[in-house]
C-alpha positions as CSV (number, residue, x, y, z in Angstrom):
1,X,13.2,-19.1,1.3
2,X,11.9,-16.2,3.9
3,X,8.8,-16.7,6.0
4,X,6.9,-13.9,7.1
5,X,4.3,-14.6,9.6
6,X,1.1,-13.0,9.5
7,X,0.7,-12.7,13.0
8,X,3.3,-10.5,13.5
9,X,2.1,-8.0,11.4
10,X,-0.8,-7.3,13.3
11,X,1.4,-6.8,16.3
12,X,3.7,-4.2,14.6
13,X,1.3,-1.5,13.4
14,X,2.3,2.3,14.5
15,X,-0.8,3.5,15.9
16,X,0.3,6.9,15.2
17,X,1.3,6.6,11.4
18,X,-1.0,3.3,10.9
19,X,1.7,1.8,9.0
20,X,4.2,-0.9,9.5
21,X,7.9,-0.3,8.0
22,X,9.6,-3.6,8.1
23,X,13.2,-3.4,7.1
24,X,14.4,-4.6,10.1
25,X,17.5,-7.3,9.6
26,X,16.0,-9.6,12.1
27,X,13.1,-10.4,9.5
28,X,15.6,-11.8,6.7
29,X,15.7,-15.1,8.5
30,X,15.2,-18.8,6.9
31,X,12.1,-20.4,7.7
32,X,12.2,-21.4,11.3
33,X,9.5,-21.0,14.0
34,X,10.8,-18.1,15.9
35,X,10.3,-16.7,12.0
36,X,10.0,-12.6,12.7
37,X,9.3,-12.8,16.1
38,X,12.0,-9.6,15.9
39,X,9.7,-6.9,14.0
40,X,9.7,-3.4,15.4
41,X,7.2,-1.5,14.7
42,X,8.8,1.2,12.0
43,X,10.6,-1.2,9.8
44,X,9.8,-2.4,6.8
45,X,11.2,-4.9,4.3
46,X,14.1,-2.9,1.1
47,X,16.3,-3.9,-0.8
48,X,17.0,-2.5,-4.1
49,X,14.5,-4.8,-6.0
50,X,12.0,-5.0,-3.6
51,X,10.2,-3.3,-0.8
52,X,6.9,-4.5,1.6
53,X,5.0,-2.7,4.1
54,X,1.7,-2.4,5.7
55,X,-0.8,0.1,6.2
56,X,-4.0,0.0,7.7
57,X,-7.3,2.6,8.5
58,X,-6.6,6.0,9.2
59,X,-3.7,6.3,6.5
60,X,-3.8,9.5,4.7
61,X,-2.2,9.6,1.0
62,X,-2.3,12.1,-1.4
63,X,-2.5,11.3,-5.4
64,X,0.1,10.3,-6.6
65,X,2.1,7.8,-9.2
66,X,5.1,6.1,-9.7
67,X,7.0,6.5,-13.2
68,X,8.9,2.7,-12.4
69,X,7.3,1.1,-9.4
70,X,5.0,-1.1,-10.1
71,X,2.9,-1.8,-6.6
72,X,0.8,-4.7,-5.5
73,X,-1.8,-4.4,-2.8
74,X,-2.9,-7.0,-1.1
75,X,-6.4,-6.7,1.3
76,X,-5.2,-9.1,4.1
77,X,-8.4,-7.5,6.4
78,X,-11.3,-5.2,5.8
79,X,-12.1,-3.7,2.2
80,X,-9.8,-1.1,0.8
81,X,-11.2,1.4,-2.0
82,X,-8.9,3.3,-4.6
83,X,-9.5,5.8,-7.2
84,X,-7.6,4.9,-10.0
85,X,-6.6,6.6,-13.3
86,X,-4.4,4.3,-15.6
87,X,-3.4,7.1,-18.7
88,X,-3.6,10.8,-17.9
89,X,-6.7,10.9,-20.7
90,X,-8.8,7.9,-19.1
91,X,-12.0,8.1,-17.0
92,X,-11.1,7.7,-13.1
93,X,-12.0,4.0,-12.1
94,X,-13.0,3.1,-8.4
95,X,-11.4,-0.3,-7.5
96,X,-12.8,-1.9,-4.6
97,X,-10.8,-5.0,-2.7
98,X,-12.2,-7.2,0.0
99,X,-10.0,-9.7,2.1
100,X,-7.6,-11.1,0.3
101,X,-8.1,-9.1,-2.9
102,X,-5.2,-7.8,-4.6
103,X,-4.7,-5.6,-6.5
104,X,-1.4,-4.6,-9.2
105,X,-0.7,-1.0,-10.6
106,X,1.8,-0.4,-13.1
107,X,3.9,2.2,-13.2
108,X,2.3,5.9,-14.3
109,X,-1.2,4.7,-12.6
110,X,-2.5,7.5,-10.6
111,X,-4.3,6.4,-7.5
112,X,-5.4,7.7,-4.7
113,X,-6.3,5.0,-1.6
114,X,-9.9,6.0,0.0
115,X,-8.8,6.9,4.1
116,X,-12.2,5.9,5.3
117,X,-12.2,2.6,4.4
118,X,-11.8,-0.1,7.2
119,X,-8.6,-2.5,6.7
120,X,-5.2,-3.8,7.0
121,X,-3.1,-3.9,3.7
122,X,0.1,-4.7,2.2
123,X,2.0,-3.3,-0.3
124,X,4.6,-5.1,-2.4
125,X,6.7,-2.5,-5.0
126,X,9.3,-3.3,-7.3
127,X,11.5,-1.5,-7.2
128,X,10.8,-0.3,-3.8
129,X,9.0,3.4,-4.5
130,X,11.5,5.4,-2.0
131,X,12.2,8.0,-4.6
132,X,9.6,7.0,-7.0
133,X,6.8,8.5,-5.4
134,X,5.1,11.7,-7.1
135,X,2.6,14.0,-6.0
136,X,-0.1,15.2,-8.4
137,X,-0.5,18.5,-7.9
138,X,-2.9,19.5,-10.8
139,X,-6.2,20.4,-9.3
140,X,-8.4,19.1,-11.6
141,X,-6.8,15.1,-11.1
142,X,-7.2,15.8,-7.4
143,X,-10.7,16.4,-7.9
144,X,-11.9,13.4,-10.1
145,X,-9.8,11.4,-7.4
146,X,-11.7,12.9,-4.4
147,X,-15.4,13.1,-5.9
148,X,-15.4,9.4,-7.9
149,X,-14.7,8.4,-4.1
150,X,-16.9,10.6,-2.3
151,X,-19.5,9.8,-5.2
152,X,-19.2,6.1,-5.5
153,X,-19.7,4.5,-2.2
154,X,-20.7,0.8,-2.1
């Protein structure tokens, strides 16, 4: 069993890239107190099954899917908005998550996470998306992303 310990999270956030990468092998510890008292901001947890990072406000993504990740999000502050598309022929779906809302995507979702929004978030992926991670280029997905989120504000 591995603890990961909340409070260290907060500590570890890049304020330049507003995300935490947490591979660092100090974190793979057994559950002690000292538990990740070694994070550095920049790591993240991968392996080949699994990755988890954080992101917070001020992240910038573009759409995008994953043909085998499948991603969990988890709202551990703030509310986190998404625009969401689960089969290239379905209406674009706004997903909203307060604190502790989560949130799974299965692989081939488009999604598109709203930069506005105020919050701190981790993401879970199986496997870890490192080079599962495509860009939607087509102009007309971009634009049902961007306007259902520009249009749909709670």
């Amino acid at each position: 069993m591995y603890v990961i310990r909340y409070e260290n999270l907060k500590q570890a956030i890049d304020p330049v890239r507003k995300l935490v990468k947490l591979s660092d092998p100090n974190l793979w510890k057994q559950s002690w107190p000292e538990g990740t008292q070694n994070w550095q901001i920049g790591h993240e947890i991968r392996s080949e099954a699994l990755g988890i990072s954080m992101f917070t406000s001020g992240t910038t993504e573009k759409l995008h899917f994953h043909e085998r990740t499948w991603e969990l999000y988890q709202v551990l502050e703030g509310s986190l908005r998404f625009a969401v598309k689960r089969f290239r022929k379905d209406s674009w779906q706004i997903v909203t998550l307060k604190q502790h809302d989560m949130l799974l995507l299965i692989p081939g979702t488009l999604h598109l996470v709203d930069s506005n929004c105020t919050h701190k978030t981790q993401v879970i992926q199986a496997p870890p998306a490192l080079s599962d991670h495509i860009l939607v280029d087509d102009p007309k997905e971009i634009l049902g992303a961007e306007d259902i989120l520009r249009n749909n504000l709670e």
